[in-house]
N, CA, C and O of each residue as an XYZ file, in Angstrom:
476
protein
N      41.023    -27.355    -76.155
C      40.923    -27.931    -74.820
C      39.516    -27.695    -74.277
O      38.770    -26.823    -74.722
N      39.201    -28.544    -73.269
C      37.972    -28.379    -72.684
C      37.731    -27.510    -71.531
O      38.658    -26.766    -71.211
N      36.998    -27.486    -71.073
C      36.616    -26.297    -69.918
C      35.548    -27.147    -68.814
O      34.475    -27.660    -69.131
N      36.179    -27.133    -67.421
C      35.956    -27.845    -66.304
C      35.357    -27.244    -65.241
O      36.152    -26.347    -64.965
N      34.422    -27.174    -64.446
C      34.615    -26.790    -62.679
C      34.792    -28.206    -62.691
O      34.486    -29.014    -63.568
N      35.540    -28.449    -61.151
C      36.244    -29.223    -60.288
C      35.933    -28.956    -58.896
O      36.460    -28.028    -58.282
N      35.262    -29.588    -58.493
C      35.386    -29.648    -56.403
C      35.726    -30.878    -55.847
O      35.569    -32.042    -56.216
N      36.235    -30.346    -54.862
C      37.090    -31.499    -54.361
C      36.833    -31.633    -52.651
O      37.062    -30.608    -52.009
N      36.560    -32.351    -52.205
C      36.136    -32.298    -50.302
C      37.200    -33.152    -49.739
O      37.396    -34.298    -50.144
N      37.840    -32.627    -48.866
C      39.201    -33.384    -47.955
C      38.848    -33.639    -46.845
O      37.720    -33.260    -46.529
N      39.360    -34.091    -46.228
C      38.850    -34.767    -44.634
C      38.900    -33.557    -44.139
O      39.384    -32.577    -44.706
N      38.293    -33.596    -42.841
C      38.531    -32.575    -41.801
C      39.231    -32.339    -41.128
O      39.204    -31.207    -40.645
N      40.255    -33.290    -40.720
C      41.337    -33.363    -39.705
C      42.619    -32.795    -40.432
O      43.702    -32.660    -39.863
N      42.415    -32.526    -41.545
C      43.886    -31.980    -42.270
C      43.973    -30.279    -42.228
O      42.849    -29.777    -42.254
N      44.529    -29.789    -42.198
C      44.643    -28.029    -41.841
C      44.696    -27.147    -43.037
O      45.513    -27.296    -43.946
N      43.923    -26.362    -42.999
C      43.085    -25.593    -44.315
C      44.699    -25.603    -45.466
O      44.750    -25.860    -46.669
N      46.053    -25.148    -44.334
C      46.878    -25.254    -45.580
C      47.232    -26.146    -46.222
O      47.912    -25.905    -47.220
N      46.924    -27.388    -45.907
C      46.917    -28.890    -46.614
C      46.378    -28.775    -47.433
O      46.869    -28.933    -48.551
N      44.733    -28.343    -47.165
C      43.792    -28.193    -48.381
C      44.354    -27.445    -49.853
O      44.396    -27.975    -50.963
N      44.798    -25.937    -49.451
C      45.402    -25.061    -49.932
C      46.628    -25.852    -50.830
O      46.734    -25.709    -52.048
N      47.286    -26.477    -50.229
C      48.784    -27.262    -50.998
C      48.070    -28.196    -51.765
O      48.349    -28.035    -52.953
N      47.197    -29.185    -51.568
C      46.531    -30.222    -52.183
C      45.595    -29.182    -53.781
O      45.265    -29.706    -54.845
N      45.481    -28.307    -53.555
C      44.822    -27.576    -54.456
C      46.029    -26.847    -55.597
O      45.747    -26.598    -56.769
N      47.287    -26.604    -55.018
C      48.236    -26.141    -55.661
C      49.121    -27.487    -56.371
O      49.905    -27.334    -57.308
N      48.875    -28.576    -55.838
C      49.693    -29.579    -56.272
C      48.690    -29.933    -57.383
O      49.182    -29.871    -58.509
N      47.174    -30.352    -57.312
C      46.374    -30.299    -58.873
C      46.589    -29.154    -59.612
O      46.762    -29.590    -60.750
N      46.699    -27.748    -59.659
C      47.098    -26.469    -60.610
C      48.325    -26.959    -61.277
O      48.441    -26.973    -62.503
N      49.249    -27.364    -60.446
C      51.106    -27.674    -61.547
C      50.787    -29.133    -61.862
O      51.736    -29.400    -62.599
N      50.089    -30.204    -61.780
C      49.728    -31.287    -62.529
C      49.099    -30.891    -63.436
O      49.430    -31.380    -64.516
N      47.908    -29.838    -63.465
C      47.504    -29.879    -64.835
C      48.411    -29.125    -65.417
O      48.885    -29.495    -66.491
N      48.812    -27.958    -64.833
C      49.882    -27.499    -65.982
C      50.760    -28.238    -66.647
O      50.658    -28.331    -67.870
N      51.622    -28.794    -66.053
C      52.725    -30.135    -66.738
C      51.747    -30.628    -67.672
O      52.240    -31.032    -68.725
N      50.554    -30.702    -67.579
C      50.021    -31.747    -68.879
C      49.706    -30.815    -69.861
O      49.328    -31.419    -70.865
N      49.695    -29.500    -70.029
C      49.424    -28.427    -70.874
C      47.771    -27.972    -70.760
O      46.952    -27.679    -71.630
N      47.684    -28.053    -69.328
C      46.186    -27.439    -68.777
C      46.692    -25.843    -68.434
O      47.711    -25.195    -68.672
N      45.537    -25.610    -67.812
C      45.484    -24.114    -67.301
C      44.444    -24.045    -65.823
O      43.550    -24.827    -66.144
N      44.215    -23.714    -64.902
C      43.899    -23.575    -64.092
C      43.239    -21.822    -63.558
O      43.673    -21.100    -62.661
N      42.201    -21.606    -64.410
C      41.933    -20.203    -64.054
C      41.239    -19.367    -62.705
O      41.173    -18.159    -62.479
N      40.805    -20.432    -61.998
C      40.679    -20.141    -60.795
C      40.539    -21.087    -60.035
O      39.977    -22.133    -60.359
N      41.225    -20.759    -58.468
C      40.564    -21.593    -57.540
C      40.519    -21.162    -56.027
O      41.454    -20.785    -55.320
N      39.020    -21.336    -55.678
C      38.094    -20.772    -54.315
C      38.171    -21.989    -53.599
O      37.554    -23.011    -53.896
N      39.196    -21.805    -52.340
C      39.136    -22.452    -51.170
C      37.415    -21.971    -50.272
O      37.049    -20.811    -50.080
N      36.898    -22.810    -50.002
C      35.362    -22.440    -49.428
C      35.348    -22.774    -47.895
O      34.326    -22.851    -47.213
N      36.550    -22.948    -47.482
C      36.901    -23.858    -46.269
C      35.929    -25.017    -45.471
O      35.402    -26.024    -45.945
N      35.908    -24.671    -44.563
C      35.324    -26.187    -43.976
C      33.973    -26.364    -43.498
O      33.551    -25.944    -42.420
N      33.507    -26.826    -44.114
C      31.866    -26.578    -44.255
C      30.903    -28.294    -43.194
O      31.556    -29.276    -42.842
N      30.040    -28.207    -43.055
C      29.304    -29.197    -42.975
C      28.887    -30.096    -44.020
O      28.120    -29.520    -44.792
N      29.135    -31.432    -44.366
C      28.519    -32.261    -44.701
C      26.884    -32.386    -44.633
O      26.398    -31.819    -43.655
N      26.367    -32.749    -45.126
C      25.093    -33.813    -45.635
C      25.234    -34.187    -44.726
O      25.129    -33.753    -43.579
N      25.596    -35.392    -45.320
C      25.808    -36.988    -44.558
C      27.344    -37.309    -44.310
O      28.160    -36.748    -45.042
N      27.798    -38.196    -43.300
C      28.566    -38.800    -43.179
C      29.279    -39.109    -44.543
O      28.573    -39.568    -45.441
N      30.507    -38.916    -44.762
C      31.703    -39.423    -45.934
C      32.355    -39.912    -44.807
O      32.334    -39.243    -43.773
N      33.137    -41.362    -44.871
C      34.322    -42.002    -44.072
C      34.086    -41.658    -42.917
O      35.130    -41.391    -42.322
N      33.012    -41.515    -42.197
C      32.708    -41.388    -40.752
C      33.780    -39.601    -40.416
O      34.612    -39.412    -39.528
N      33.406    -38.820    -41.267
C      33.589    -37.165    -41.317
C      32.153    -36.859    -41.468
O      31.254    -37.495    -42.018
N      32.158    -35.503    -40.721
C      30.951    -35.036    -40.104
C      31.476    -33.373    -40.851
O      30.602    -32.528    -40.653
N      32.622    -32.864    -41.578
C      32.787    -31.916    -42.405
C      33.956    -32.063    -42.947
O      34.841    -32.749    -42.436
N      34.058    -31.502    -43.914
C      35.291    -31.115    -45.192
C      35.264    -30.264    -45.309
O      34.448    -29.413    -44.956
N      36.858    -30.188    -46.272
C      37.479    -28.767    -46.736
C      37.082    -28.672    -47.884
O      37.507    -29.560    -48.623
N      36.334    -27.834    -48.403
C      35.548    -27.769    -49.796
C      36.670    -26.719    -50.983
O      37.054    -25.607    -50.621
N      36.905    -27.076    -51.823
C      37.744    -26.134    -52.708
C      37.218    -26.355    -54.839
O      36.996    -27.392    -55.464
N      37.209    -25.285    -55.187
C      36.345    -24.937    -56.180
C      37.831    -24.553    -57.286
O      38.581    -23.642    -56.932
N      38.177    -25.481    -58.840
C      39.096    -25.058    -59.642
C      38.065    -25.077    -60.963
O      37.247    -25.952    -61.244
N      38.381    -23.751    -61.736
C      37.839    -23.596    -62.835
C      39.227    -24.185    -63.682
O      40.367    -23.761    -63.489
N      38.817    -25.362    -64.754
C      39.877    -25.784    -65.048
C      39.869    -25.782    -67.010
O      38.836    -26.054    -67.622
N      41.001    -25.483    -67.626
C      41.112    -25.828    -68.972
C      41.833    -26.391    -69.629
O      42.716    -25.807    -70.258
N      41.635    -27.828    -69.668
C      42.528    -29.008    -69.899
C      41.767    -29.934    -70.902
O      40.557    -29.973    -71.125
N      43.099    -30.901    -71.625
C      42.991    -31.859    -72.175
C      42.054    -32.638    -71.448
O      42.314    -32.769    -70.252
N      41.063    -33.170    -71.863
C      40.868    -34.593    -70.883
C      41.291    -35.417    -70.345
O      40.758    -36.000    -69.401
N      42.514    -35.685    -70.902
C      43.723    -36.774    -70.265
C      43.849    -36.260    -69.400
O      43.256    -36.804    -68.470
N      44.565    -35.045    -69.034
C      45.463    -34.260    -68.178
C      44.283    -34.231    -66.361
O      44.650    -34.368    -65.193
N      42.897    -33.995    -66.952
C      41.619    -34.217    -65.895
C      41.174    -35.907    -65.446
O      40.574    -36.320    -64.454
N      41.676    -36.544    -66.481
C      41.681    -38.189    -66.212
C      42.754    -38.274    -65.666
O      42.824    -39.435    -65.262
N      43.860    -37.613    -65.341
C      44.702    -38.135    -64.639
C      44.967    -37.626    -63.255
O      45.620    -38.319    -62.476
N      44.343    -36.066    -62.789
C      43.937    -35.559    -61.663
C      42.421    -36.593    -60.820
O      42.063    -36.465    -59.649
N      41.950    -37.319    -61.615
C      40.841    -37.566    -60.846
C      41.279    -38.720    -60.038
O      40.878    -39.230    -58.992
N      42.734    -39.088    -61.302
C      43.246    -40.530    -60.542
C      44.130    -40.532    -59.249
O      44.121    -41.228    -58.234
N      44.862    -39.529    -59.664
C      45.277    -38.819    -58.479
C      44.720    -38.806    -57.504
O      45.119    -39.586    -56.639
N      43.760    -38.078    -57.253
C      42.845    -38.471    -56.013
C      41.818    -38.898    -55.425
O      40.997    -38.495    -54.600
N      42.133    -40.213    -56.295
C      41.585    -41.466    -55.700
C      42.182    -42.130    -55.050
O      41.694    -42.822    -54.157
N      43.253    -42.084    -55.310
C      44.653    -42.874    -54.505
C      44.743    -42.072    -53.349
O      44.892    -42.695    -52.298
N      44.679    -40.607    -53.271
C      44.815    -39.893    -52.202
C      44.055    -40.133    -50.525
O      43.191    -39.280    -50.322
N      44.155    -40.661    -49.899
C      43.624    -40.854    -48.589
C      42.792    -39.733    -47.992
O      41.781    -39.929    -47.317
N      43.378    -38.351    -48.343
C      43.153    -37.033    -47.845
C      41.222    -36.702    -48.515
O      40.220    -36.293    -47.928
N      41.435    -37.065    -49.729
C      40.012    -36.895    -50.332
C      39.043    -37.493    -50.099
O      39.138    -38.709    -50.266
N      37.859    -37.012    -49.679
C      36.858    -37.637    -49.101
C      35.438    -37.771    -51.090
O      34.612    -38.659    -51.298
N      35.655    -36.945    -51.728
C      34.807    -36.949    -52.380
C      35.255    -35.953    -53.523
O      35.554    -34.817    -53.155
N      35.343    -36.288    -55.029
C      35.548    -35.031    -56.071
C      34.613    -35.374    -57.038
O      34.073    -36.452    -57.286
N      34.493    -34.029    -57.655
C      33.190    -33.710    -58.709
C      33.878    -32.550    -60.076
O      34.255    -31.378    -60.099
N      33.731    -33.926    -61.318
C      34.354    -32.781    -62.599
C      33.484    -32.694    -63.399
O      33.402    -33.662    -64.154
N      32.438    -31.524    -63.616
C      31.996    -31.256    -64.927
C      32.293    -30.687    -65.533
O      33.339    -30.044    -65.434
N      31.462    -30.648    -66.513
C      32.244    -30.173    -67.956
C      31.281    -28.980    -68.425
O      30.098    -29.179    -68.697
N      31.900    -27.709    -68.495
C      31.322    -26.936    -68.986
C      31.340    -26.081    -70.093
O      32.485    -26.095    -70.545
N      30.465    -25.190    -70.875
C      30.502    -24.186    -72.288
C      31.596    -23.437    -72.242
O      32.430    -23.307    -73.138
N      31.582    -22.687    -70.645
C      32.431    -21.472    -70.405
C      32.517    -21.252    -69.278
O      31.513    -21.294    -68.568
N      33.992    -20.892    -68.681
C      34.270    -20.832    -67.434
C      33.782    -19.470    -66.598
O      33.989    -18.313    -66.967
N      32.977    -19.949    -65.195
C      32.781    -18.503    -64.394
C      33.581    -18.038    -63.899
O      33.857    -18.453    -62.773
N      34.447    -16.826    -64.540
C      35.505    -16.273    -63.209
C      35.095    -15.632    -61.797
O      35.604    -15.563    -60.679
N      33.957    -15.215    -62.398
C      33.093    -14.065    -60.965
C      33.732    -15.348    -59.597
O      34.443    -16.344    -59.458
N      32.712    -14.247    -58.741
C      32.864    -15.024    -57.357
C      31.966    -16.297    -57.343
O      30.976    -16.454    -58.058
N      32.333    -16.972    -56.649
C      30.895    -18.146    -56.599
C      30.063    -17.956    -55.842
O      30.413    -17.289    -54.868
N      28.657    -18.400    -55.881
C      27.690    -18.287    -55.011
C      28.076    -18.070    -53.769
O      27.858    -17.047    -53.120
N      28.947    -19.508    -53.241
C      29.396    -20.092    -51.750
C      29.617    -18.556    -51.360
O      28.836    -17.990    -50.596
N      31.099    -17.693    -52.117
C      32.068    -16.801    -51.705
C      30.978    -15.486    -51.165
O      30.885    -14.917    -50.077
N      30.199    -15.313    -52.527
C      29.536    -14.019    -52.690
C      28.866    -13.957    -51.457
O      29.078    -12.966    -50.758
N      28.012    -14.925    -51.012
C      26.869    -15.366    -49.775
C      27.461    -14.685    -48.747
O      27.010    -13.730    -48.115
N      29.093    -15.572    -48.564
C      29.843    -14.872    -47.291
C      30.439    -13.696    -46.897
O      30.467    -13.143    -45.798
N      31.213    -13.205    -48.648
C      31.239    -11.915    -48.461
C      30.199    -10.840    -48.151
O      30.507     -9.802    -47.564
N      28.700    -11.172    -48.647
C      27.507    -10.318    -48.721
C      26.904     -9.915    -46.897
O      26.330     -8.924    -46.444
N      27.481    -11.502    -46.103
C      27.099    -11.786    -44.644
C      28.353    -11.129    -44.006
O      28.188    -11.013    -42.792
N      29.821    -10.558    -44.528
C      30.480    -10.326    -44.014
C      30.278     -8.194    -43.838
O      30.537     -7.352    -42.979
N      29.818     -8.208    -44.914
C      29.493     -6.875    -45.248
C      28.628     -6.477    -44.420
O      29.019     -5.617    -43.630
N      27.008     -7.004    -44.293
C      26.142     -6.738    -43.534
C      26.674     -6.771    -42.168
O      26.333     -5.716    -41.633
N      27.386     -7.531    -41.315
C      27.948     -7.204    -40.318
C      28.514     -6.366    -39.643
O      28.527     -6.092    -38.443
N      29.276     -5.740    -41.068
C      30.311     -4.799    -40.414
C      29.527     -3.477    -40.428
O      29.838     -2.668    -39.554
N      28.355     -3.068    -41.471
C      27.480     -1.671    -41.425
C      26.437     -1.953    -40.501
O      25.525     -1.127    -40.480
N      26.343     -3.086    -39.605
C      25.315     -3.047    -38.690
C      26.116     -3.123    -37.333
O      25.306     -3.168    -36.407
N      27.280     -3.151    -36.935
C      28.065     -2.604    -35.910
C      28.284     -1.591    -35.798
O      28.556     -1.143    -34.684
N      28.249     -0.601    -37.200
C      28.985      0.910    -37.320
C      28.054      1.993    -36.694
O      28.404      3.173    -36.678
């Protein structure tokens, strides 16, 4: 099988646990197809660039994925049909990163500095 990151951007008006369910409903699709799903970082709701569908931000969510290609050709189709998705991105990679991601690490690193500069 192959080895994937996956991001996916949802409208803004839907509530982080939408995002969250929309992210759990691609994990048991790829599973049913005999994928695997080894991680996935909700990044929550970030600013846009530019305008997608007249949205000014999305719910950003990050799946390290290990699937057939079919099984990823058929998640992408998935949400395309989906209304909720504003924009998804699948590459294909050597080897999957479990660490934290940049996005996470950044915030945890800004969450840290906060709390020893109150103390």
């Amino acid at each position: 099988m192959a080895l994937y990151e996956h991001v996916v951007i949802t409208r803004q008006d839907i509530s982080p646990q939408q995002a969250e369910a929309l992210n759990d409903q691609l994990k048991h699709m790829l599973e049913e197809q005999g994928g695997a799903v080894a991680k996935i970082e909700y990044w929550g709701l970030r600013n846009l660039t530019y305008r997608i569908k007249k949205n000014r931000k999305g719910h950003y969510s990050l799946l390290a994925i290990d699937a057939p290609a079919e099984a990823v050709k058929e998640m992408e189709r998935q949400l395309s049909i989906n209304e909720d998705v504003l924009r998804y991105m699948t590459v294909r990679v050597d080897e999957l990163d479990l660490e934290l991601s940049p996005v996470l690490a950044r915030r945890d690193r800004e969450r840290r500095s906060d709390d020893s500069s109150q103390s």
